[in-house]
N, C-alpha and C positions, 0 to 999 in steps of 0.2 A: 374493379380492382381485385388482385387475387386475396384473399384469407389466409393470410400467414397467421395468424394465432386466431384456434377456436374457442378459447371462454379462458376466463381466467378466474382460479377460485382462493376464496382465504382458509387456509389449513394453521396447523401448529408450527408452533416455529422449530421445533423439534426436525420439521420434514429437511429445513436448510442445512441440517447439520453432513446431507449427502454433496453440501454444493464442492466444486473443486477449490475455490477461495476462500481465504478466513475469512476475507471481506464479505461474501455472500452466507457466513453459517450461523449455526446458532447462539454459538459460544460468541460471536461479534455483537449480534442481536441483543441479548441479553447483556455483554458489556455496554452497550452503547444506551440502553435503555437506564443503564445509573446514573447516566449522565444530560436526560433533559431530553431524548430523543423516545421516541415512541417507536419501536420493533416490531412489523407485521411481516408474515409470510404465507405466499400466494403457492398456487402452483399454476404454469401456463400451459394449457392443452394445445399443441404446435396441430393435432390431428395428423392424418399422412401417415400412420403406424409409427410417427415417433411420439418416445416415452416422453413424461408431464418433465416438465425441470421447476425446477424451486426455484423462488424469488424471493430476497429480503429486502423490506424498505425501510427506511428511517425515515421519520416528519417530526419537525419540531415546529415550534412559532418562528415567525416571520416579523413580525410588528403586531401590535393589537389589533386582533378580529383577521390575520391569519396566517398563514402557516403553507410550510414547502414539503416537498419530500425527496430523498436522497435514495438511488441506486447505487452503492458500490459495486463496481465489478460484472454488474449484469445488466441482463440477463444471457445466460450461455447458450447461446442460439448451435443448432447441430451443424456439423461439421460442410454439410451439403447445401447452408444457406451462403450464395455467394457475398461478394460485395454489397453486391447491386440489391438483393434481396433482403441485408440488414436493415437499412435505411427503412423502407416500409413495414419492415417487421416491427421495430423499435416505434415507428408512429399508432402500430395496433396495440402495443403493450399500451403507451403510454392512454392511450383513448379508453382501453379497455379497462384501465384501471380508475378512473379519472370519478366514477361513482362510487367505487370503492370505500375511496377517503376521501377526508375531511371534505366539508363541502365548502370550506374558506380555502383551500388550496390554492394557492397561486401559479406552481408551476413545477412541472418534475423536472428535478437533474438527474442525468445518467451519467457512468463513467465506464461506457465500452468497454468490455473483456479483450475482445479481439483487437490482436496485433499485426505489426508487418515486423520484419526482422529488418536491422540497420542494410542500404545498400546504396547503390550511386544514383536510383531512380527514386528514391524515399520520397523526397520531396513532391515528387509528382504524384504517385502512389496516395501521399497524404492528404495534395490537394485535392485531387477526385476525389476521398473520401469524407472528404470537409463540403465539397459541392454536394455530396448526394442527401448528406443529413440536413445542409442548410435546404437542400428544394424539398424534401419532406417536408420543412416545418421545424428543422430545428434551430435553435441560436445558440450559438458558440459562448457558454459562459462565459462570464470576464475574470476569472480567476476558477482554478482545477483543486479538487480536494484531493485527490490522488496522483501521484505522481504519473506523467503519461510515460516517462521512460526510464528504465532503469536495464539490470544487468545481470542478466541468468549465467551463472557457469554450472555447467552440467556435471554432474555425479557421478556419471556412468564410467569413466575412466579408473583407472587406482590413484592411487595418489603422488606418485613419481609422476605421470601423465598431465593431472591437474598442474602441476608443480611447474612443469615444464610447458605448460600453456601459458602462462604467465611469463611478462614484463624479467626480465632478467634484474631488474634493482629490485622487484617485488620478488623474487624469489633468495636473492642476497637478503634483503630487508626481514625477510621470517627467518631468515638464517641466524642472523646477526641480532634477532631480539633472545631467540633461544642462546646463542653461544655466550653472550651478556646477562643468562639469571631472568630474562622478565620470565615469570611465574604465570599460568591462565589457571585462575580457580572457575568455578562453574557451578551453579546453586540453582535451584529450582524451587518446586511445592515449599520448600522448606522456609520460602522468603515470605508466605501468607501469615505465614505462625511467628516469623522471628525476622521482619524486616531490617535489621541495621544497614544489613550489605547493598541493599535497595537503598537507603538512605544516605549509604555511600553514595551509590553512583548517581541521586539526586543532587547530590551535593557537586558533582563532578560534572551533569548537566546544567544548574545556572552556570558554572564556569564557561563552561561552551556556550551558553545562549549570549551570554555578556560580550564574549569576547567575538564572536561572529556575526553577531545581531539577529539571531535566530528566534521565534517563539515557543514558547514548550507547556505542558499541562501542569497541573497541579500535582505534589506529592500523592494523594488519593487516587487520581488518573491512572495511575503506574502501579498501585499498589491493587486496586480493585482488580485490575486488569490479571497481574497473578493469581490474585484469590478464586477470580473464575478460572482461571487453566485450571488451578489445581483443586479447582472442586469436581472441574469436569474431567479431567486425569485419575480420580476416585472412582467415579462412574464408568471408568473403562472407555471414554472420547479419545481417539486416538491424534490430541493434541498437544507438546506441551511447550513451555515458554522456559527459555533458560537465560540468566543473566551470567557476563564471562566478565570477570574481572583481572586484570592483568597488576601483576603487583612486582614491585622491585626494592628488596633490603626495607619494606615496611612500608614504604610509598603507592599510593594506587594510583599507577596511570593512566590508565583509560580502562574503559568498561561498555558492551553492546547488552543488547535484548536483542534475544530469537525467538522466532516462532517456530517451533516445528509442527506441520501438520499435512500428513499425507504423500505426496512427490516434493512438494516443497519446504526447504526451510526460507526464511526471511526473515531478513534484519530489519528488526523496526528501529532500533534508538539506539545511540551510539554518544559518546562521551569524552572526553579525553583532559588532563589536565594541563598544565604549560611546563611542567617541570620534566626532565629526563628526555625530553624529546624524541633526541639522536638516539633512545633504545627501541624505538621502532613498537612499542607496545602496540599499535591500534592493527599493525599485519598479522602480526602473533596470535588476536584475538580472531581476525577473520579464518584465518587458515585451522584454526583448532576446532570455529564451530562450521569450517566445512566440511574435516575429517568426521565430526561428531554426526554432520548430518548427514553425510555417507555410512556411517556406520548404522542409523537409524532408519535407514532404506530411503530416504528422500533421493530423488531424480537431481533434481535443481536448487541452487543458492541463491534465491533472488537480494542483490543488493540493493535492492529497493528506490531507487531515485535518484537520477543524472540530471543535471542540463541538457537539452535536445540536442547538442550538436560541441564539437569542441572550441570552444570561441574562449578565448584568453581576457578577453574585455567582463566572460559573465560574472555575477558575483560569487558562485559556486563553480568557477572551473576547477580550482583545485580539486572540488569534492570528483569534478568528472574524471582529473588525470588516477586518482587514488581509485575510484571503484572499476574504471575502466584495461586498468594497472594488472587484474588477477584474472585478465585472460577471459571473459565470457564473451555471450553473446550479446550485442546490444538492441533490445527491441523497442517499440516505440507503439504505444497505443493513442486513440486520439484526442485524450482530455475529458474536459467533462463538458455535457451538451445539454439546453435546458429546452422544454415542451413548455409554453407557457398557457396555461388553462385559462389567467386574467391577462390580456395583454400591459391593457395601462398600468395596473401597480408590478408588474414585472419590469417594466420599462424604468419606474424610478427603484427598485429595487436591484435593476443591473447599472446603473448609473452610480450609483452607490455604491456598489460593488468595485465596478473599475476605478474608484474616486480612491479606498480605501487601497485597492491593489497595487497604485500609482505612490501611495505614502509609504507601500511595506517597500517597494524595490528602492524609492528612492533613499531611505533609509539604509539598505542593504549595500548598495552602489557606494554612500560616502564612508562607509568603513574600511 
């Protein structure tokens, strides 16, 4: 079998901070380690004259006596690894790490970087790439931590351009929130030191989790999460986190959380209240932190999570007509994939998994 990766070594997690996703950097690391999860970073020698790439992992417990570990986003294999070559490569990280950690480890999930862009062959595309990981060795977890699709619009144009890539009612719809007063404030580092406006829009998220049957973190979740940007924004980390709250005659009606960091920005959380609807507050807010992230050199808007395909039956079509609305492109990665180190307790550990997976949709379904 060929050596797609020569050794794999544990470095600072400092080294993550070069990866291209927040998912894979250190400022992620470090946020997720306040939360229960344990932060390592690797670096994988590919050999072949290409450079080392960083890897971030997260492991938390699993049940008593043991514990899993989490790939976000990686590992970033080089441009010149085909399809076919993933698959094998992803079975040598997973092996090569596997003495690393914990020795109660039960099994790694990964959530593949690599994408396909939306087209008429996807489906085929997706299934060849679902056979190649399952004849590796992998199993198709029963539920994904990261969304596998969502929706790039790209930066590079100006902004009559963007404007005009976009849904003709989504472009009426940003029109028509500005000609109507909604207001878009924008706050940042500022929110570590004097959270109220954060406490807004927590307050504006149980409203949305209520009303769509959503799950959401805790107050501290949202709040730590600032405190690191804007600790690492001190530092000179070319990341920051911005909350946009859209407001009308005293009313706040909706309000998102960006990330900017790098070519991208992305919206991670998003909010909205049920009053004033018809002013169109939640376009107003998109369009303003797209300008902002074009003005901050980002490439791409990732709106962060679709349903795979347009189906009117899903529980979240609407959220597809709305993000698919402002014109990008729609890509598709392929979930999250699990290496299991124990087969038996992963077997009841993925059983349970799909058992609880089967409660959230059918929950989501009868709203």
């Amino acid at each position: 079998m060929r050596e797609y990766i020569r050794e794999i070594i544990e470095t600072d997690l400092e080294v993550c901070e070069t990866a291209p996703s927040f998912l894979q950097s250190a400022m992620w690391g470090e946020f997720k380690s306040r939360f229960g999860w344990d932060a390592r970073a690797f670096l994988i020698d590919l050999g072949d004259g290409h450079e080392k790439t960083p890897l971030l992992t997260l492991s938390r417990r699993l049940a008593p006596g043991f514990s899993f570990t989490y790939v976000p986003w990686g590992p970033v294999l080089p441009e010149d690894f085909s399809a076919e070559d993933r698959a094998p490569a992803l079975v040598q990280v997973a092996a090569k790490l596997k003495p690393l950690l914990a020795h109660n480890a039960v099994f790694i999930r990964f959530d593949p970087p690599w994408y396909n862009v939306d087209s008429e062959d996807f489906a085929a595309v997706s299934e060849s790439e679902s056979a190649m990981l399952q004849n590796a060795g992998f199993l198709r977890a029963a539920a994904d931590i990261q969304p596998p699709d969502t929706v790039l619009v790209n930066l590079a144009p100006s902004c009559e351009e963007i404007l005009s890539l976009m849904k003709p009612k989504w472009r009426y719809n940003v029109s028509l929130a500005q000609k109507k007063g909604v207001q878009v404030n924008t706050s940042g580092a500022q929110i570590a030191s004097n959270p109220q406006e954060l406490e807004n829009f927590y307050t504006l998220l149980k409203e949305t989790a209520q009303r769509d049957g959503i799950a959401i973190h805790s107050f501290d979740y949202y709040k730590t999460l600032f405190q690191i940007c804007a600790e690492q924004g001190k530092n000179g980390k070319g990341q920051t986190l911005r909350l946009y709250t859209a407001v009308h005659e005293g009313d706040t009606l909706a309000a998102i959380v960006v990330l900017f960091r790098r070519d991208f920005a992305t919206y991670l959380y998003g909010a909205s209240s049920g009053i004033k609807r018809n002013l169109m507050a939640p376009y107003a807010l998109q369009w303003r932190a797209m300008q902002d992230a074009k003005e901050a050199g980002c490439q791409f808007y990732d709106l962060f999570g679709i349903p795979p395909n347009e189906n009117p039956n899903h529980p979240m079509a609407g959220l597809y007509r709305f993000k698919t609305g402002f014109g990008g492109q729609i890509i598709h990665r392929s979930g999250s994939w699990d290496y299991p180190y124990k087969k038996a307790v992963y077997a009841l550990f993925n059983s349970a998994e799909a058992f609880r997976k089967k409660l959230r949709d059918r929950k989501k379904k009868s709203r």
